[in-house]
TITOR-961896 format. One record per residue (C-alpha): residue number from 1; x, y negated, z. Coordinates in nm, 3 decimals. Each point is the difference from the previous one (the first is absolute). Example, Ala and Ser with C-alpha at 12.3 -4.5 7.8 and 13.67 -1.06 7.14 Angstrom:
residues 2
<r><nr>1</nr><X>1.230</X><Y>0.450</Y><Z>0.780</Z></r>
<r><nr>2</nr><X>0.137</X><Y>-0.344</Y><Z>-0.066</Z></r>
//
This chain:
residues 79
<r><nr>1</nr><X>1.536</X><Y>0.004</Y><Z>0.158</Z></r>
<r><nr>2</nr><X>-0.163</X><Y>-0.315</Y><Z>0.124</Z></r>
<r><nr>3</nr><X>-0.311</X><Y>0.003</Y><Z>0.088</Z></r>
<r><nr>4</nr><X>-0.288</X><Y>-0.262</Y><Z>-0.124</Z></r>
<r><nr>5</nr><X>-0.228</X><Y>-0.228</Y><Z>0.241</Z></r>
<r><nr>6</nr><X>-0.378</X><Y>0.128</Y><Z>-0.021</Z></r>
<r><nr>7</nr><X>-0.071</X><Y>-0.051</Y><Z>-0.381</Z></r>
<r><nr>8</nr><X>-0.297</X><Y>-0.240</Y><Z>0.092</Z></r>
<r><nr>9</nr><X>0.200</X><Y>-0.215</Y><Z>0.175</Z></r>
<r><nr>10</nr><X>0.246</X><Y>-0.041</Y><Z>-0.283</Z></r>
<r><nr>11</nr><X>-0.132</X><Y>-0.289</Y><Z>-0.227</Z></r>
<r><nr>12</nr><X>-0.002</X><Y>-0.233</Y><Z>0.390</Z></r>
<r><nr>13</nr><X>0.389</X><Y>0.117</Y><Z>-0.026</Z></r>
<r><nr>14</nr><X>0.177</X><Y>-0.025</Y><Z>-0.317</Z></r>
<r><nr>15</nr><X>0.014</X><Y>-0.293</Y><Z>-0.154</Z></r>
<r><nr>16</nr><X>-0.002</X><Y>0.197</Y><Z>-0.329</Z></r>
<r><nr>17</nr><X>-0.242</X><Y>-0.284</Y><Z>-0.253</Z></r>
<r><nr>18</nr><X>0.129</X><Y>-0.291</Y><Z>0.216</Z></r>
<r><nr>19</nr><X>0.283</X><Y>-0.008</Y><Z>-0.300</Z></r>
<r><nr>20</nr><X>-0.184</X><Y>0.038</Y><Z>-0.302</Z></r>
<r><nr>21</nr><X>-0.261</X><Y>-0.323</Y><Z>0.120</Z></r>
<r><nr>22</nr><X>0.120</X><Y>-0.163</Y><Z>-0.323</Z></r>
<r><nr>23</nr><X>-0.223</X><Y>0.274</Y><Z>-0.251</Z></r>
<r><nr>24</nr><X>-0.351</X><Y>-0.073</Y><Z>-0.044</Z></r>
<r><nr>25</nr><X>-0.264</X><Y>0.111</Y><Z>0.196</Z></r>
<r><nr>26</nr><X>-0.044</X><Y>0.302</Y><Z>-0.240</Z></r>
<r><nr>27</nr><X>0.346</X><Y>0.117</Y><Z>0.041</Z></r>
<r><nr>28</nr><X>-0.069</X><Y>-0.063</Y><Z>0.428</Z></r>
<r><nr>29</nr><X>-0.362</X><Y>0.242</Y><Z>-0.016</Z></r>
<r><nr>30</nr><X>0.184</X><Y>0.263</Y><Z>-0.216</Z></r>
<r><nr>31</nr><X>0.271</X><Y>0.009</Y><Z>0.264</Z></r>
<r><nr>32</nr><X>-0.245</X><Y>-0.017</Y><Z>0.256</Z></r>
<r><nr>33</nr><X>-0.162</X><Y>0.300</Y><Z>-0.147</Z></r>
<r><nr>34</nr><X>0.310</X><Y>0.170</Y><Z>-0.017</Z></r>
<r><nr>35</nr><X>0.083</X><Y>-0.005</Y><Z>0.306</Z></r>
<r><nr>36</nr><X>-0.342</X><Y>0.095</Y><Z>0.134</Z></r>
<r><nr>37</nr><X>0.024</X><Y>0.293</Y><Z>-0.200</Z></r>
<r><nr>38</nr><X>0.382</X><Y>0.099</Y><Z>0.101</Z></r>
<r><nr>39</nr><X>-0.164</X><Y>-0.050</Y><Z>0.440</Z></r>
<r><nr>40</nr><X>-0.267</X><Y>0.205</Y><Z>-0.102</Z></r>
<r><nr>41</nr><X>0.280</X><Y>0.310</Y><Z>-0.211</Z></r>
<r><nr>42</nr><X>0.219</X><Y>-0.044</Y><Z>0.315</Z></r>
<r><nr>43</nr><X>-0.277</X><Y>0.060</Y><Z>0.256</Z></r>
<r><nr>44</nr><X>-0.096</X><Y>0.297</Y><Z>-0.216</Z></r>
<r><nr>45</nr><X>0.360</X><Y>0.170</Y><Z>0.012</Z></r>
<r><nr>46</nr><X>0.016</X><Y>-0.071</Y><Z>0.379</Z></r>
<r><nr>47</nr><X>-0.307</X><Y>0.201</Y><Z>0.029</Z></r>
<r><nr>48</nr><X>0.083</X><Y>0.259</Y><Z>-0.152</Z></r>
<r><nr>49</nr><X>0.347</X><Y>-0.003</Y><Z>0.177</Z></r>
<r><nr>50</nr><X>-0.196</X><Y>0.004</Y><Z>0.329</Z></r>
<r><nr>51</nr><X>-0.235</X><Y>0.299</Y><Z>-0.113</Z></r>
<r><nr>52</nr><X>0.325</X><Y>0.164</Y><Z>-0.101</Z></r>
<r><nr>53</nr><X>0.154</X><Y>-0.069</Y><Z>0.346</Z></r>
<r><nr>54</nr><X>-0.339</X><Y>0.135</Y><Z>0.183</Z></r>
<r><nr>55</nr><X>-0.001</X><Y>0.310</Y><Z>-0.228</Z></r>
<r><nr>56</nr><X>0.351</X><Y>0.092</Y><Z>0.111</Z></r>
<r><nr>57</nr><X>-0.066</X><Y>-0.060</Y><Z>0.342</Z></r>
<r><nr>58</nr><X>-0.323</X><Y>0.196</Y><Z>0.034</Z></r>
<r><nr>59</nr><X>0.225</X><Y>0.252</Y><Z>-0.200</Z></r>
<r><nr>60</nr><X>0.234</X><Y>0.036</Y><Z>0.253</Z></r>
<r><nr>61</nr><X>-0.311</X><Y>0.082</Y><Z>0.287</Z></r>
<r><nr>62</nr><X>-0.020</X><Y>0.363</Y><Z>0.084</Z></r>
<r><nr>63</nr><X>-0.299</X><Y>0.148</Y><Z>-0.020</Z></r>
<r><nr>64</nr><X>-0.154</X><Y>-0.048</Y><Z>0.336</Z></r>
<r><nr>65</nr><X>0.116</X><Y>-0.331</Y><Z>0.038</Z></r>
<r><nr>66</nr><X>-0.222</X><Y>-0.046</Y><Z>-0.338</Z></r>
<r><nr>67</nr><X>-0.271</X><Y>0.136</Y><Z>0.162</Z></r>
<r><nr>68</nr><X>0.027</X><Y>-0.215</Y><Z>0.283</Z></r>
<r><nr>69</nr><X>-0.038</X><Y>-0.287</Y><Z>-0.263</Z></r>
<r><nr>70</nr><X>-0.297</X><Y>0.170</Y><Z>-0.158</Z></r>
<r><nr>71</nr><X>0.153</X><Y>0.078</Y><Z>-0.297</Z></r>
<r><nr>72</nr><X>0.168</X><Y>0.303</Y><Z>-0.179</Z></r>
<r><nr>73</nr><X>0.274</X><Y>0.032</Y><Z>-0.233</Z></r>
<r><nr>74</nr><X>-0.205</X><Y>0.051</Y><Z>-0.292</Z></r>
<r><nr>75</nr><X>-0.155</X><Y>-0.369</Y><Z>0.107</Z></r>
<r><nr>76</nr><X>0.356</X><Y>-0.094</Y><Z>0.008</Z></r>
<r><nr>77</nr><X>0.091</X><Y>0.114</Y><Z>-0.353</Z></r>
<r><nr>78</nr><X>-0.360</X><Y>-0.231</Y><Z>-0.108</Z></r>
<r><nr>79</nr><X>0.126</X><Y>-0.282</Y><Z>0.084</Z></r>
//
């Protein structure tokens, strides 16, 4: 699985509407749009997969070492 350059930093790297410069300048704010909308989706689903990663980590704590952290596994299973 590859993985994806920091989804903010994406439009300064593709050259993904340097092609379609020939459409008008509707087609060019729609795609615009689009692709603000698919950073902001793909930021959501790597936040998620980061919470997930956390979770399974903090998970994985025994209880003292949980309590070292301040937290307890029912704080754990919150999140």
């Amino acid at each position: 699985m590859a993985t994806i350059a920091s989804p903010r930093s994406a439009r300064c790297e593709t050259p993904s509407l340097a092609p379609v410069s020939g459409f008008g300048p509707a087609v060019m704010a729609l795609a615009r749009r689009l692709e603000d909308r698919m950073i902001v989706l793909f930021d959501g689903i790597e936040a998620r997969r980061e919470a997930a990663a956390q979770r399974r980590l903090l998970g994985s704590f025994d209880d003292r070492r949980l309590a070292d952290l301040g937290l307890s596994r029912s704080d754990v299973e919150r999140f």
